[in-house]
C-alpha distance (Angstrom), angle and dihedral (degrees) to the residues before:
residue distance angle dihedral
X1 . . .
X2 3.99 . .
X3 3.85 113.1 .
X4 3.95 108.3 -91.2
X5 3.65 133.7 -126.1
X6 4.50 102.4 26.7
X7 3.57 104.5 168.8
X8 3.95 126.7 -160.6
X9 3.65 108.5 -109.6
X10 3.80 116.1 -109.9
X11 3.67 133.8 -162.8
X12 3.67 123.7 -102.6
X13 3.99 115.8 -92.0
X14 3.84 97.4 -83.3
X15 3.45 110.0 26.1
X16 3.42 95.0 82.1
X17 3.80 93.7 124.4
X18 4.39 144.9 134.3
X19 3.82 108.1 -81.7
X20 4.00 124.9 -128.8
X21 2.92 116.6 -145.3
X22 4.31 132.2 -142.9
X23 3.49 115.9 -127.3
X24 4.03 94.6 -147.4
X25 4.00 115.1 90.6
X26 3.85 121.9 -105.8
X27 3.77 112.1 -135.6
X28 4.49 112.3 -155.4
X29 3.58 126.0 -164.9
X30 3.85 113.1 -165.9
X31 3.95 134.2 176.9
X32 3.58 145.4 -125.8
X33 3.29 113.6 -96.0
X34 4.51 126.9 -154.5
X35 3.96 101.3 -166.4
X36 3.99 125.9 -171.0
X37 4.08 87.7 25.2
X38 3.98 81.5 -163.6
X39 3.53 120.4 -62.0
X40 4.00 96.2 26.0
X41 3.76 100.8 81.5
X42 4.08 112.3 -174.5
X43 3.63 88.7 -14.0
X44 4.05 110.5 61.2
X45 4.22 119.7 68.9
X46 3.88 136.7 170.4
X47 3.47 126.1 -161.7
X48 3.85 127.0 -136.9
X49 3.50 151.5 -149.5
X50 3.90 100.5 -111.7
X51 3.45 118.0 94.7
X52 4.31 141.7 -150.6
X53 3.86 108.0 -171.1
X54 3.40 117.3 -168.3
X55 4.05 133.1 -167.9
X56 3.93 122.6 -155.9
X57 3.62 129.3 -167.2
X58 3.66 135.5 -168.6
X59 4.42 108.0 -131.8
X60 3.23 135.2 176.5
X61 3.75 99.4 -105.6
X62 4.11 149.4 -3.3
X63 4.11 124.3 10.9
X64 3.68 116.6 -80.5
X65 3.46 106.7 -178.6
X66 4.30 114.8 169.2
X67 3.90 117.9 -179.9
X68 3.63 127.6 -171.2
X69 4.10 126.4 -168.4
X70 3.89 123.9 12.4
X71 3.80 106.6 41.6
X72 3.48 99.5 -8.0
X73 4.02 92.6 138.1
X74 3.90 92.1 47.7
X75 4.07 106.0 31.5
X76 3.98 116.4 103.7
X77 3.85 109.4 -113.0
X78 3.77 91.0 -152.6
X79 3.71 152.0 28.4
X80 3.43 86.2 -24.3
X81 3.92 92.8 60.0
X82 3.51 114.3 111.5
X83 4.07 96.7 -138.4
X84 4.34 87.4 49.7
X85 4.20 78.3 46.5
X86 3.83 88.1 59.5
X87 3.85 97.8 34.5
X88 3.52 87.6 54.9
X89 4.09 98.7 52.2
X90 3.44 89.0 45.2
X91 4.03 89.1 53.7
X92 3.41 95.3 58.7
X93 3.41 102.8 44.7
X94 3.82 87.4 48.2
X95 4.14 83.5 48.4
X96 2.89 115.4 -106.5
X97 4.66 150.8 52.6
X98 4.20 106.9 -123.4
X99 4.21 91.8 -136.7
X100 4.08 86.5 -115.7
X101 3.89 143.1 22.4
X102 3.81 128.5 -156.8
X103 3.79 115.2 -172.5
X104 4.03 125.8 -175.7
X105 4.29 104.9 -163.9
X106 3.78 114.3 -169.7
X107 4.13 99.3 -172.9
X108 3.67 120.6 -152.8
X109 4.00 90.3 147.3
X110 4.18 108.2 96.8
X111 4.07 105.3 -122.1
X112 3.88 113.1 -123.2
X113 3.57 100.8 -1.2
X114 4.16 104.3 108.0
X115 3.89 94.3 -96.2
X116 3.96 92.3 112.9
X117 4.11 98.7 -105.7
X118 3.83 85.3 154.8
X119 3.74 95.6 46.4
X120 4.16 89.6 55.3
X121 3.14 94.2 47.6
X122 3.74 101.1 48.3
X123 3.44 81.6 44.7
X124 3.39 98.8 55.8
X125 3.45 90.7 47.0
X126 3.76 93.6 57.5
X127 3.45 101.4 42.5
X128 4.19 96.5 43.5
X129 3.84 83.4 49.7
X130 3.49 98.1 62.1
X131 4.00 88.0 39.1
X132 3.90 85.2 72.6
X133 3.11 100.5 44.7
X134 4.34 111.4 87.3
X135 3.75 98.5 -121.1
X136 3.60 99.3 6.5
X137 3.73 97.7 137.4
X138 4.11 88.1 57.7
X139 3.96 87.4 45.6
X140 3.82 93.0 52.1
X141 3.96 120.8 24.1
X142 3.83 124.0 -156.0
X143 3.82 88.0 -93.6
X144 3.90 89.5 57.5
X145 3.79 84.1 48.3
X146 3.36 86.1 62.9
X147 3.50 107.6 47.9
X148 3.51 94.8 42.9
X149 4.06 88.2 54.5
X150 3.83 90.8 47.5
X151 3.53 90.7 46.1
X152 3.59 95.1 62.8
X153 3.81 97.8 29.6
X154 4.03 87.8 57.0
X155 3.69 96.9 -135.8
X156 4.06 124.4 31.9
X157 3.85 113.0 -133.2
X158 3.68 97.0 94.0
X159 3.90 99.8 39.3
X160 3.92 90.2 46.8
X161 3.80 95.5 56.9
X162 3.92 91.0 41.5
X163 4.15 84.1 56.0
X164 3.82 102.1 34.0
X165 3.75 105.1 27.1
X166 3.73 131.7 -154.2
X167 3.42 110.5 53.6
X168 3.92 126.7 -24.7
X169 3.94 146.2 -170.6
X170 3.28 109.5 -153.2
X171 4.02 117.9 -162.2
X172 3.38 140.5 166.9
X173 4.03 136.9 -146.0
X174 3.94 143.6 159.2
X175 3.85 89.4 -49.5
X176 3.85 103.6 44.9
X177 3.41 135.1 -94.3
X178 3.63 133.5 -13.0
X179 3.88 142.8 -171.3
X180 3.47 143.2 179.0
X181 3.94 125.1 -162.9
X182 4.30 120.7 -148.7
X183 3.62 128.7 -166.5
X184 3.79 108.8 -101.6
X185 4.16 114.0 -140.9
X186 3.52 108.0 -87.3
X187 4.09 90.7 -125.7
X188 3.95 89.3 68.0
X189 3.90 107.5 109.7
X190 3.58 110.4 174.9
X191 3.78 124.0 -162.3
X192 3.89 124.4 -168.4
X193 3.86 120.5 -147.6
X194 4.15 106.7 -154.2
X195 3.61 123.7 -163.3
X196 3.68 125.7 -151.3
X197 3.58 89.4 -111.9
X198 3.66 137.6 80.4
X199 3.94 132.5 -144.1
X200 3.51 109.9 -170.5
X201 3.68 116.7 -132.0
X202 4.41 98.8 -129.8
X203 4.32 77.1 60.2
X204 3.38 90.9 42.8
X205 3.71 98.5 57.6
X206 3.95 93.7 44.1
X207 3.73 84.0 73.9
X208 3.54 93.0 63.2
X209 3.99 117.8 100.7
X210 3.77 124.3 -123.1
X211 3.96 88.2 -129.1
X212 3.70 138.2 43.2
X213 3.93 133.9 -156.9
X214 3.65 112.5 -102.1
X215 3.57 98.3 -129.8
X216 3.92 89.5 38.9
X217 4.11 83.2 58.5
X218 3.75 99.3 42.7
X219 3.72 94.9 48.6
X220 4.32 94.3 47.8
X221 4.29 81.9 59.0
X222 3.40 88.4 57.4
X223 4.01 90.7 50.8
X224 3.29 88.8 51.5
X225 3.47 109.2 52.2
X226 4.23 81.4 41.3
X227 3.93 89.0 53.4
X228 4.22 87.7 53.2
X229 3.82 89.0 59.7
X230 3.93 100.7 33.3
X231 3.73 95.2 55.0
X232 3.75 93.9 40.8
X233 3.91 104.6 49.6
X234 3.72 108.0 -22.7
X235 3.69 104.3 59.1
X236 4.15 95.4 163.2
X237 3.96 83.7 70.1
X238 3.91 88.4 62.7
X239 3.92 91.3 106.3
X240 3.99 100.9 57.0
X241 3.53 86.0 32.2
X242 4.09 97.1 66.8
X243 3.39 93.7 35.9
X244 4.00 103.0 134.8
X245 3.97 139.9 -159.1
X246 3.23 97.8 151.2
X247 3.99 103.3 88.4
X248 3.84 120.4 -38.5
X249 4.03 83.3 81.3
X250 3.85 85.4 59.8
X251 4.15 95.6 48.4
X252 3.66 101.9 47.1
X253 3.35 86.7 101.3
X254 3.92 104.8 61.9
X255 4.15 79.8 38.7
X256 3.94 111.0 37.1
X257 4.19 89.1 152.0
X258 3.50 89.7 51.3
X259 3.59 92.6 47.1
X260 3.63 95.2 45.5
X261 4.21 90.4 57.5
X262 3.86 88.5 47.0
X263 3.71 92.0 57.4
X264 4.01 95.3 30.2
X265 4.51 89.0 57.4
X266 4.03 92.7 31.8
X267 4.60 88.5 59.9
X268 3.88 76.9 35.2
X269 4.21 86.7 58.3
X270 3.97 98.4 -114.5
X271 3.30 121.1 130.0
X272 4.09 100.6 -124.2
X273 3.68 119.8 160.0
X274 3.97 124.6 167.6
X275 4.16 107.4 -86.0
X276 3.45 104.1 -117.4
X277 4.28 112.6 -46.9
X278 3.58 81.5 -18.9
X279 2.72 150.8 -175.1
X280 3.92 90.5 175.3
X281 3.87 115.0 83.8
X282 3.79 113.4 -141.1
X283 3.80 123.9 -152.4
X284 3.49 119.0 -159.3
X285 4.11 94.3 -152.9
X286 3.87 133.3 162.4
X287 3.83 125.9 -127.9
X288 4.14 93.3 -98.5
X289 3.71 84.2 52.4
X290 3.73 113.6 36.7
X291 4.04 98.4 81.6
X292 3.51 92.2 54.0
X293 3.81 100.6 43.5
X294 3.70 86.1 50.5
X295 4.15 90.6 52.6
X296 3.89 86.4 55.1
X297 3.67 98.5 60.8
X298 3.85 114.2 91.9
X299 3.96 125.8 -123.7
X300 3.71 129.5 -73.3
X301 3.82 93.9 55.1
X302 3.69 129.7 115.2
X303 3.63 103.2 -138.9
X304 4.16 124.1 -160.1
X305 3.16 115.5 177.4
X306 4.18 97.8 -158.8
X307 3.99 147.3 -172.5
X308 3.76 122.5 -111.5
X309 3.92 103.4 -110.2
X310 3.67 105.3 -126.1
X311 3.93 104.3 -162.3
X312 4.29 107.3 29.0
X313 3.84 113.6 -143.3
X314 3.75 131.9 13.2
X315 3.69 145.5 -174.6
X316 3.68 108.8 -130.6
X317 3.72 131.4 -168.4
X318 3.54 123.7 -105.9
């Protein structure tokens, strides 16, 4: 059920050429992200207000990589690390390896828990890659960013939020990926509910089945062109609008607490969907409501009740 036909990003005939690199660091700040937000599997993100940020610096030799917060017992410091992963692509299709790497990761982002931790830090990756690199944002437009991202991701709901912000459709056709980010109404509050647990997302997808029900199918497109216009100006449609069939049905199983609080707010009249491949549960509240959606949930959830990030990913000075 992945999006078809992601394409690594390539350079433009001619620019195929060795990369310089700047000596100064490159500093990244990138988003949560909630994909599917119901109806809009592999194709529908939101951006939030929680924040990795990320410095990169060329050296002279070897991968030093330290990370502090989220993860920081569990991460690989090296090769291995998905932000050196990312770095590195975007290296050689810039042309060239630096001949070292230091990173600094402060990690805000929850790790395997559908808030798109891989997504920032591929992201990060990409984008602080082609920070170093003298002319890199001529070498590799926003659209390469992209594709690149997506490319490694493996499907582009999550990275295009964390880039564009807001809310985005991500699509694909002939050439590659594509997205497009929308204001969302300024009334939307979401709040994220995160377990102690993690599902990770290649598990998650195993669940999913090879076939759908027609009817199951033709009534999720018409959730998802309702959740386009709910979140953007009519907000009180939010409910309908993340109704899903698509896959959360399917995952209950690997996630029957999260499940429970999705059904528990939705007969309460929230709009909660599971964030991403979950486990976190995602309400899309307003500010009358927030407060006492928050004192429904049970114990043994961390609760953040966020901002919808307007712009996605930024370079920020040191």
């Amino acid at each position: 059920m992945a999006v078809a036909g992601t394409q690594a990003a390539r350079l433009p005939r001619g620019q195929a050429r060795s990369a310089t690199f700047r000596a100064a660091p490159v500093r990244v700040r990138v988003p949560a992200t909630s994909a599917n937000l119901g109806p809009g599997f592999d194709a529908c993100g939101l951006a939030l207000g929680l924040y990795d940020d990320v410095v990169v610096q060329v050296t002279e030799s070897g991968v030093d990589c330290q990370v502090a917060g989220e993860g920081a017992d569990k991460v690989a410091t090296g090769e291995r690390n998905l932000i050196v992963k990312a770095l590195r692509a975007t290296f050689t299709l810039l042309g060239g390896q630096p001949r070292g790497l230091a990173l600094r990761c402060a990690n805000r982002i929850p790790h395997g828990r559908g808030l798109g931790s891989s997504a920032g830090a591929i992201v990060a990756g990409v984008l602080a890659a082609r920070g170093l690199v003298v002319g890199g944002n001529e070498r590799l437009d926003d659209l390469g960013v992209l594709r690149l991202a997506a490319s490694i991701e493996g499907h582009p709901d999550n990275v295009a939020a964390c880039l564009l912000g807001g809310y985005t459709i991500a699509w694909s056709d002939a050439e590659g990926v594509r997205a497009l980010a929308l204001p969302v109404a300024a009334s939307v509050v979401p709040v994220v509910f995160v377990p102690s647990t993690q599902v990770p997302t290649t598990r998650a997808r195993r669940l999913l089945p090879e076939q759908l029900p027609f009817a199951d199918a033709a009534r999720s497109a018409g959730r998802a062109a309702l959740l386009t216009a709910a979140i953007g100006s009519r907000p009180d449609l939010l409910l309908p609008a993340t109704e899903d069939r698509l896959h959360q049905q399917y995952r209950a199983a690997v996630m029957p607490r999260s499940a429970a609080l999705v059904d528990q707010l939705r007969t309460a009249g929230v709009a909660a969907v599971i964030s991403g491949a979950g486990p976190t549960v995602l309400a899309l509240t307003d500010a009358g409501s927030a407060e006492r959606v928050v004192a429904q949930v049970p114990r043994g959830w961390s609760v953040h009740r966020l901002e919808v990030e307007p712009t996605g990913a930024v370079l920020l000075p040191l």
